[in-house]
C-alpha positions, 0 to 999 in steps of 0.5 A: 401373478400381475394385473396385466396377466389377469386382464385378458381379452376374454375376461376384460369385460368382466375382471378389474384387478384391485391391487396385490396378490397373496398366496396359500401353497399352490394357490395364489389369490389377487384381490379384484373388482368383479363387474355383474351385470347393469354396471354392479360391482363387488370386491372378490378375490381371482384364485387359481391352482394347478392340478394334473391335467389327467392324475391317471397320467403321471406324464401329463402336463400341469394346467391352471384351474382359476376362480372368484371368490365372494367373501362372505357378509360380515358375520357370515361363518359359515363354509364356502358355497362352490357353484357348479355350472352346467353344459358341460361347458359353462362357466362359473365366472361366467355365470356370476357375471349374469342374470344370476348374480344376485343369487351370488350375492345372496348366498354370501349370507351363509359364507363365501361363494366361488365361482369355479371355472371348471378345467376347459371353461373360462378360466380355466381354459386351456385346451385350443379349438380344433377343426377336423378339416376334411370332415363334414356333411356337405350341404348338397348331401342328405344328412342322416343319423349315421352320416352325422355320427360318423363325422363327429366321430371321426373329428373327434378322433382327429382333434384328440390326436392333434391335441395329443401332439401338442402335449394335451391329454383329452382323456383327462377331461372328465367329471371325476378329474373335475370334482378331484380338482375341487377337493383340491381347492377345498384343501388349498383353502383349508376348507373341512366342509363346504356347500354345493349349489348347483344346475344341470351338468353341474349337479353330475359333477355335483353326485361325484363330488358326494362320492368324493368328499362323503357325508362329512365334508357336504354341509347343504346340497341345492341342486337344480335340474338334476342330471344323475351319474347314468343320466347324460343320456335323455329317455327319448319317450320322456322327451313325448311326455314334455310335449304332452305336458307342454300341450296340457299347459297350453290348453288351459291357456288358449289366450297362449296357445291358441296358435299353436295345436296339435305342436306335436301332431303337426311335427310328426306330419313334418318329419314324415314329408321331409322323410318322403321328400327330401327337398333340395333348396338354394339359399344364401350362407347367411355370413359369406353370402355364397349360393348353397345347394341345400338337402334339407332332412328331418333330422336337421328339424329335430336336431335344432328343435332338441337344441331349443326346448329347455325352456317353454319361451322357446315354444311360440318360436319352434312352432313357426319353423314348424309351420314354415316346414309345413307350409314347404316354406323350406328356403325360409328356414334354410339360413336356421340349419346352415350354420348349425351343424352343417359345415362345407369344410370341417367339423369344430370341436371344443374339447372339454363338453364332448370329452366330458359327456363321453367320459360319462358314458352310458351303461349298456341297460340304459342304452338298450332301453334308449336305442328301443324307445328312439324308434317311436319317439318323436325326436328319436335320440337327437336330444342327446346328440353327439351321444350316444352316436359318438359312443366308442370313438375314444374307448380309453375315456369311458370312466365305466360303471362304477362311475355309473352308479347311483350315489346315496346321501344323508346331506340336506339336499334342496331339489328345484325342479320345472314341470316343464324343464325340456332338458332334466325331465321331473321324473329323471331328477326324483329318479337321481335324487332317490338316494337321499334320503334327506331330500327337500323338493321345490316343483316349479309349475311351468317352469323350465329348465333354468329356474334359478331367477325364473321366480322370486320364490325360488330364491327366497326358497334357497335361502329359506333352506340355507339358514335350516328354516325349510324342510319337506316339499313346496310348489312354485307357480309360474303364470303360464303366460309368463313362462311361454313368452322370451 
């Protein structure tokens, strides 16, 4: 493996490559120079291994599963710290290149660190886009909840069966293929143990990794926004408790949420006038400048406000695409939703966040209990799109129950969870995390869904846990100000 192979468009800004390549088996590692973020550097190693794209499939094709490795600090003996990132869809490499790298960096203290680039991420991509041409909701028709479903689903069964020509088999893009691909790279580094480290869909493949490696092989677990093996599918009455709680926090501080009463008092009032309505409005395509015949439905509103709501520093701005939205100002928040999810030609998808949540699944208790809570709720289950509307368009991909089930563990565990994390709900994650049964809980008032660099004392917490100085639970207050402003 050369320098020039490793320099690719993608990953030129990130990867220098320093000098020769070694090699263990099937894994082959270059030494490199990793660029963060302000023009900060480090020596690393480029790893990559090949895996079966579906171990299920004994004719599938062998695909390439990449990776950095931060060596640890001199004296650092300790296992190797893998982290897991989120979306599905996110990329580790990508994420150590960003805000945090320092948190990379800090943990090389205990060991090395790996940025792990997850098949179909990064690079560990290999699956080409698809547009399903043909299917789509036009702009000049009223989108609806089955209307969007369908054409999801219908593209996503067009794309698997284009990729399926190619010699690609979607079917192998799941969590429990993703965790095997790590146990894999454990056993080319010649790793008995290791650390997990990570955040959202991160800590999903994170409990299937705890079933793979059991208790012998996981030294310390740090898990932020925790999403459980029967989680991928948000409780839409937990996305009002959100908003109670956002409101609460917003009353206390009117110097903050002054301009913003009644949030959601004032969205249910928009919903219902878009429902009544459905207002048609002519706007231009904000990249080709063409004339649009815009219907313009609730569920656009929700679909992009559960897009946006991870994180409180999204508030201030939902709250003035409400208020447009209430004040009929409709051509004004046009340019928002085309481009979002309408299309006039096709529906594109990206292979691996998809074919993963589906794999997931959800078991048929959780879903009536969704289905059910969807009717009252605010959003009703548009935080979770394209699930559960896409539910049964791949039968075969479903990993079914067993997969579903909790996971148990006597690993020390560190959870850090945001009171106002839009995305994980608090409650969720201590409903994940109820089998282990040596679980330390870091609460972050205020703080939402990405709290890795949301405060100092949260990484200071971290390594307090890695070096076995803490134990029990802690709370972390962010000023409210400060969580509410981007």
């Amino acid at each position: 493996m050369n320098c020039r192979h490793l320099a690719t468009a993608v990953l030129a800004t990130i990867f220098v490559c320093a000098c020769a390549s070694v090699s263990n088996a099937d894994l082959t590692e270059s030494a490199m120079t990793f660029s963060g973020p302000g023009g900060q550097q480090i020596e690393a190693f480029r790893g990559s291994f090949q895996v079966s794209e579906n171990r299920e499939n004994q004719n599938a094709r062998q695909i390439e599963i990449g990776y950095v490795r931060f060596p640890g600090v001199e004296g650092a003996d300790g296992p190797p710290t893998i982290y897991l990132a989120g979306g599905p869809g996110g990329s580790g490499t990508g994420a150590a290149s960003g805000r945090r790298f320092e948190m990379f960096m800090a943990l090389r203290e205990f060991g090395d660190v790996i940025a792990f680039d997850q098949r179909g991420t990064g690079l560990s991509a290999h699956i080409p886009a698809c547009g399903a041409t043909g299917v789509h909701v036009p702009y000049d028709q009223l989108m609806t909840r089955a209307t969007l479903g369908e054409a999801f689903a219908s593209a996503m069964t067009v794309c698997a069966d284009r990729w399926a020509a190619q010699g690609i088999d979607i079917t192998g893009y799941n969590t429990r293929q993703s965790a095997a691909d790590i146990v894999d790279l454990l056993t080319e580094l010649g790793e008995d143990r290791v650390n997990l480290w990570g955040i959202s869909y991160g800590t999903h493949l994170g409990f299937e990794l705890v079933r793979q490696l059991g208790d012998e092989r996981i030294h310390r677990i740090v898990f932020s926004g925790a999403e459980g093996p029967n989680q991928t599918i948000k409780l839409p009455a937990r996305t009002d408790a959100y908003f109670e709680r956002v409101e609460a926090a917003l009353a206390l501080h009117p110097e903050v949420g002054g301009n913003i009463p009644d949030l959601t008092d004032m969205m249910s009032a928009v919903h219902a006038r878009l429902d009544a309505e459905t207002p048609r409005v002519q706007i231009q395509h904000p990249e080709t400048g063409d004339d649009i015949d815009l219907v313009f439905s609730s569920l656009e509103l929700k679909l992009m406000a559960a897009a946006a709501i991870a994180d409180p520093e999204s508030i201030p701005r939902l709250f003035q695409v409400y208020s447009l939205a209430a004040q009929g100002e409709y051509e004004q928040i046009g340019n928002f939703i085309v481009g979002f999810l309408r299309t006039q030609t096709e529906v594109e998808v990206s292979g691996m966040p998809e074919f993963t949540d589906l794999a997931s699944g959800i078991s048929p208790e959780r879903l009536s209990l969704v289905v059910a809570q969807a009717e009252t709720s605010l959003f009703g289950d548009a935080l979770n799109f394209p699930m559960p509307h896409v539910l049964g368009s791949i039968p075969e991909i479903d990993l079914g129950e067993a997969f579903r089930q909790d996971v148990s563990t006597e690993v020390p565990a560190l959870l850090i969870s945001g009171t106002l994390d839009g995305r994980t709900y608090p409650e969720s994650q201590l409903e994940a995390m109820a089998g282990f049964s040596d679980l330390s809980v870091v609460t972050v008032v205020n703080g939402g869904h990405n709290l890795f660099m949301a405060h100092p004392n949260i990484s200071t917490t971290i390594l307090e846990f890695m070096r076995g100085d803490f134990r029990g639970d802690r709370e972390i207050l962010i000023d409210v100000v400060d969580a509410f402003e981007d």
